[in-house]
Backbone bond lengths (Angstrom), bond angles and torsions (degrees), N, CA, C in turn:
res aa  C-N    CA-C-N  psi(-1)  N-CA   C-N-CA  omega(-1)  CA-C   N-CA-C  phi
1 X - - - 1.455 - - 1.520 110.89 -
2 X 1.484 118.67 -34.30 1.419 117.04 -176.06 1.415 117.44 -67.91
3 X 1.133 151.84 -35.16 1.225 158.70 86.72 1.680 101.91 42.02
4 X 1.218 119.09 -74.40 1.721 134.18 -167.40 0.793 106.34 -67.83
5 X 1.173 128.63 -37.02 1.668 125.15 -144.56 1.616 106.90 -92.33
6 X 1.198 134.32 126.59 1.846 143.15 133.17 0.868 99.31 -107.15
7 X 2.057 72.56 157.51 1.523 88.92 -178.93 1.501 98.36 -81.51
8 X 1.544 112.96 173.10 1.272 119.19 156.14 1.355 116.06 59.53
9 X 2.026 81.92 36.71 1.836 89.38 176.89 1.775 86.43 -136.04
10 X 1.208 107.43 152.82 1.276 118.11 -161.08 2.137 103.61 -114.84
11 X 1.402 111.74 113.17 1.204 123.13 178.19 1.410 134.38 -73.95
12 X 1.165 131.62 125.87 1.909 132.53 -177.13 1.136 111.05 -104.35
13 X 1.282 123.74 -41.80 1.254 130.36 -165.02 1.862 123.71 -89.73
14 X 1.242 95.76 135.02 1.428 110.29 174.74 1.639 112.52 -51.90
15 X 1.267 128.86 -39.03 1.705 147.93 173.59 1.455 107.29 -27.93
16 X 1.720 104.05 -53.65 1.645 103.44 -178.35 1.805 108.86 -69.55
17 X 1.296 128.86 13.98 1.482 133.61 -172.19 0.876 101.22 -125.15
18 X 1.450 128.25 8.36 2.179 98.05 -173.79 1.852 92.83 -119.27
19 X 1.034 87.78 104.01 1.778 121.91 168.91 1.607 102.10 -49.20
20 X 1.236 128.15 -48.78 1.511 123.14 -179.23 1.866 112.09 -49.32
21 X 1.324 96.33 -32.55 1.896 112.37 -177.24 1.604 92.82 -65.13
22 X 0.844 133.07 -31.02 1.999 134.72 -152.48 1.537 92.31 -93.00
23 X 1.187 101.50 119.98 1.586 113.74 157.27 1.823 125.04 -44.94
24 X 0.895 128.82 153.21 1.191 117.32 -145.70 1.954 112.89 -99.39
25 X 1.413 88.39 -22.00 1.833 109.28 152.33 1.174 112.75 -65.65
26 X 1.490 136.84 -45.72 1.130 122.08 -176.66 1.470 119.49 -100.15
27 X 1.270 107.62 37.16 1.851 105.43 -173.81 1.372 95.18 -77.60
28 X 1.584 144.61 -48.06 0.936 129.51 -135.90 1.696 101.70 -103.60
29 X 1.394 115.30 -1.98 1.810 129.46 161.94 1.897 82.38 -73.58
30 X 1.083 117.97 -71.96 1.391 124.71 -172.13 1.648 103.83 -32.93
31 X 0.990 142.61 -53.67 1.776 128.30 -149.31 2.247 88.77 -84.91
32 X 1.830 97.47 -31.16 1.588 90.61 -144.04 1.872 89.10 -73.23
33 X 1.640 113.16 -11.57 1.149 103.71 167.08 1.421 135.69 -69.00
34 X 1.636 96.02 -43.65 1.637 96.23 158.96 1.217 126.19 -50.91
35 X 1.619 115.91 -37.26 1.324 100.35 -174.14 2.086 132.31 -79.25
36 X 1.595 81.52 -8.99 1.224 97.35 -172.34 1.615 97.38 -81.04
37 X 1.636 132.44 -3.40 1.534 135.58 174.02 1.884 109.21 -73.42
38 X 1.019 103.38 -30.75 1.532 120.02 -178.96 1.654 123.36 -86.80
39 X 1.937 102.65 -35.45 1.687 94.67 178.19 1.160 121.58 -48.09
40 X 0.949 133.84 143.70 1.569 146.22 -166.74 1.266 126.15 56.27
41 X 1.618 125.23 17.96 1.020 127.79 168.47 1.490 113.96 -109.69
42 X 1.754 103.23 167.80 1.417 102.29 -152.41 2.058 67.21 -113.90
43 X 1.223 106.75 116.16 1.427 120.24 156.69 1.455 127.22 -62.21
44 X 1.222 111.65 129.11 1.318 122.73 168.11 1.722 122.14 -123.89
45 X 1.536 120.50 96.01 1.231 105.47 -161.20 1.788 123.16 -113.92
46 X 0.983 117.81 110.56 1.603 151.96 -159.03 1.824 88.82 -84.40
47 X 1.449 111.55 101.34 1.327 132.56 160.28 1.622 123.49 -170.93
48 X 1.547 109.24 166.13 1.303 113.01 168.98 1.373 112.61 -80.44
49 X 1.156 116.84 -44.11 1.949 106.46 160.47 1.748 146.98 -74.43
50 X 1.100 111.32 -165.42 1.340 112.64 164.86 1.842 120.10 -52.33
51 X 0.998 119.60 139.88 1.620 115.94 179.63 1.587 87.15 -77.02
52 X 1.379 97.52 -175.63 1.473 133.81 -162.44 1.684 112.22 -96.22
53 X 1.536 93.94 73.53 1.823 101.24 165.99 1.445 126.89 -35.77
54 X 1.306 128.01 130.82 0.967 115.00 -178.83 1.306 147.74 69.31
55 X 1.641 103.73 -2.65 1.488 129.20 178.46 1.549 117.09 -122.40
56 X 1.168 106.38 4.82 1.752 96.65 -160.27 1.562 82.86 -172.91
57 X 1.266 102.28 158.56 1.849 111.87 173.32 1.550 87.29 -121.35
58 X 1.317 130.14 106.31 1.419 134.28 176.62 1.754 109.66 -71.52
59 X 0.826 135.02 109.43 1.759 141.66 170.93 1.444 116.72 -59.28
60 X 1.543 102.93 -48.03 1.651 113.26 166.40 2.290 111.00 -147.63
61 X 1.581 95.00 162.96 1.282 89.93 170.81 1.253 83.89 -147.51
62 X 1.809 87.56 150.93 1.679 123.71 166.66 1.130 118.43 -107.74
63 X 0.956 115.39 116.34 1.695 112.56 167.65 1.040 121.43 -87.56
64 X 1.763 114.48 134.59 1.157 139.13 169.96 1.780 119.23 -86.70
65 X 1.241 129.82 147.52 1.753 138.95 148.43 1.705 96.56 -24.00
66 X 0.890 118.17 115.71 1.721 118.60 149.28 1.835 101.46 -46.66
67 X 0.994 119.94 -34.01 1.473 115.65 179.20 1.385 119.44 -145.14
68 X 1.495 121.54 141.76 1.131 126.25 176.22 2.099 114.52 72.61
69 X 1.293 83.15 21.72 1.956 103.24 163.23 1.353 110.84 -26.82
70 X 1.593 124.04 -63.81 1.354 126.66 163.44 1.270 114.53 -26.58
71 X 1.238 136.91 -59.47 1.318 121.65 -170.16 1.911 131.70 -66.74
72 X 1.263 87.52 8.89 1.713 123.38 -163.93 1.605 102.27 -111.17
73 X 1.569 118.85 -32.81 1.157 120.56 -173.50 1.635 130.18 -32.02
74 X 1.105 121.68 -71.14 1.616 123.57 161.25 1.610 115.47 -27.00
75 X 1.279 120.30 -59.38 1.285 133.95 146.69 0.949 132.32 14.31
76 X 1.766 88.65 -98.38 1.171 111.08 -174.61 2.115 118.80 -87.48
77 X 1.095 99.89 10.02 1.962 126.29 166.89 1.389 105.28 -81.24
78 X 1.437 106.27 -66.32 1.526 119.19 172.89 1.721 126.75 -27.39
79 X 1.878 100.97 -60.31 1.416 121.50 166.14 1.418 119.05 -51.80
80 X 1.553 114.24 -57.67 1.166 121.71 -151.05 1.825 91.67 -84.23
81 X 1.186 122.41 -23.16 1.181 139.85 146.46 1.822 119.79 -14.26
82 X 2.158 91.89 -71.56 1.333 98.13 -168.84 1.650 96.77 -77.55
83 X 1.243 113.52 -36.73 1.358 105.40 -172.99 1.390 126.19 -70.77
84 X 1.410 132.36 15.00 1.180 137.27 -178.62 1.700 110.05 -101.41
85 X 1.472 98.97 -33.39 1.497 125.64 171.63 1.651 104.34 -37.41
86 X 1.397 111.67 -58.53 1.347 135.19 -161.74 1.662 101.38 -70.66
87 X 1.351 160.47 -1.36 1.227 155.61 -111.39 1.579 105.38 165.67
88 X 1.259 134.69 123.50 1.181 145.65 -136.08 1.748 86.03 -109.51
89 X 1.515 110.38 -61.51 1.431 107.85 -172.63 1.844 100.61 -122.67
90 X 1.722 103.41 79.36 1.487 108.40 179.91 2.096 115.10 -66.71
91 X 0.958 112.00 163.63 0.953 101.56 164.22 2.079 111.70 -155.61
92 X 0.798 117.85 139.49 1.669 107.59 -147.46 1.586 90.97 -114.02
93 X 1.413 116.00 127.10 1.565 117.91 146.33 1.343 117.11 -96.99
94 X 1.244 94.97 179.99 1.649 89.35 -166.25 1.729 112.22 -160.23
95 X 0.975 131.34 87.82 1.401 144.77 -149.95 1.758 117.24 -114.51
96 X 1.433 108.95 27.28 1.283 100.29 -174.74 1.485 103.89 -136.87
97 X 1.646 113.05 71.58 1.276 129.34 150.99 1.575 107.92 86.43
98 X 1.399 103.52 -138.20 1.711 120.56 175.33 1.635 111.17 -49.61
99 X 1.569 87.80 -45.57 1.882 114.69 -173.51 1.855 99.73 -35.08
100 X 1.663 106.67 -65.92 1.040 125.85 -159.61 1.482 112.89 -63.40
101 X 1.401 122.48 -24.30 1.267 117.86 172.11 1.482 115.86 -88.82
102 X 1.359 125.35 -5.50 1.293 122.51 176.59 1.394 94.21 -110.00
103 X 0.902 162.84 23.51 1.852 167.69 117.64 1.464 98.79 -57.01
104 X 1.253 126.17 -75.68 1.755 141.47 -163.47 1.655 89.01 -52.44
105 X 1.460 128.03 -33.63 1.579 114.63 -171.61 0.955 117.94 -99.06
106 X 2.398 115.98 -19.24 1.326 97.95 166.18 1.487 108.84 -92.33
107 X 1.327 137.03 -4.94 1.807 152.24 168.28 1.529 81.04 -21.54
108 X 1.367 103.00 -89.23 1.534 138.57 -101.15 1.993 76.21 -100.87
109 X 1.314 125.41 -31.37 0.878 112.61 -175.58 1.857 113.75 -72.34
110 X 1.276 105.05 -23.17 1.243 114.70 160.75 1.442 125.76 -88.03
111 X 1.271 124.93 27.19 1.014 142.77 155.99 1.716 109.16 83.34
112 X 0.863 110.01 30.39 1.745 123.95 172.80 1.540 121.93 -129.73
113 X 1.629 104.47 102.22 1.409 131.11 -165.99 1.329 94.01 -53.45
114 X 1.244 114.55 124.80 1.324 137.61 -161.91 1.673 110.79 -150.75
115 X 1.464 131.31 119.01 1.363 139.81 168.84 1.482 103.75 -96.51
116 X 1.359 110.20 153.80 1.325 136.02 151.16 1.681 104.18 -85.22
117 X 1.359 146.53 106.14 1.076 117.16 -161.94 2.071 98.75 -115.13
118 X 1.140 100.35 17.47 1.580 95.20 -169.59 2.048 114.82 85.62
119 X 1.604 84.62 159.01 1.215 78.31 159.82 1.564 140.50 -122.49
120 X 1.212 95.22 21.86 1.708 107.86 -179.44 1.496 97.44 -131.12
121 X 1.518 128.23 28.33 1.308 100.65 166.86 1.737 117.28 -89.79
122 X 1.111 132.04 33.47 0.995 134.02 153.21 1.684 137.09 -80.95
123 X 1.403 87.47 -49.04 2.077 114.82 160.63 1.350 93.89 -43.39
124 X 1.318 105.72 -73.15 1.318 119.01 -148.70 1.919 130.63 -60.64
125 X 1.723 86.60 -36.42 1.596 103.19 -177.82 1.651 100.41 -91.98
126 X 1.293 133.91 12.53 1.460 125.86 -162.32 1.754 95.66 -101.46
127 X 1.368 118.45 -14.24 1.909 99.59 167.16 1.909 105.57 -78.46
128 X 0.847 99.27 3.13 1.821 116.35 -173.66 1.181 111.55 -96.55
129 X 1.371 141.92 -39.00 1.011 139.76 -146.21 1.330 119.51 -106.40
């Protein structure tokens, strides 16, 4: 991940989240980086599951379909929409599949920092956390 990362570069992709890719010495440089993407932001997190214990202070959550999210899309733009309104420095995850990478590209293209964050980084980052 250290390699990828600028500052004051804005992320879409799920790739910078999958913890299985991270060498196993550097997992725990790995989480304190993620977490340092979120300080001072007011989270907003866009999934069909539980948000992210222990990694994130979530401000609000949306729930998504466990399946077939796409068909929710307009929707769920609309919401995450009003709820960004509400939050001075929002910052949006986004955990519900295909859905989430075509949200994170039109988000962010509208100027609202927006991740694709995967959908198992919760399982996955919790011996870490």
């Amino acid at each position: 991940l250290f390699p990828y990362v600028q500052n004051k570069r804005i992320y879409g992709s799920a790739f910078c989240f999958r913890i299985l890719s991270v060498l196993d010495e550097d997992k725990n440089d790995y989480v304190k980086i993620l977490r340092s993407l979120f300080e001072e932001k007011e989270v907003i997190f866009v999934g069909g599951g539980e948000p992210f214990p222990g990694l994130v202070k979530v401000r609000a959550f949306i729930q998504t379909p466990l399946v077939n999210a796409f068909d929710e899309y307009h929707g769920l733009l609309a919401e995450i929409q009003a709820q960004v309104m509400s939050f001075s420095k929002p910052c949006v995850l986004l955990s519900c599949g295909i859905t989430a990478t075509a949200l994170s590209a039109e988000l962010n293209a509208m100027g609202i920092t927006a991740y694709d964050v995967g959908l198992c980084l919760t399982k996955r980052l919790a011996p870490f956390i």
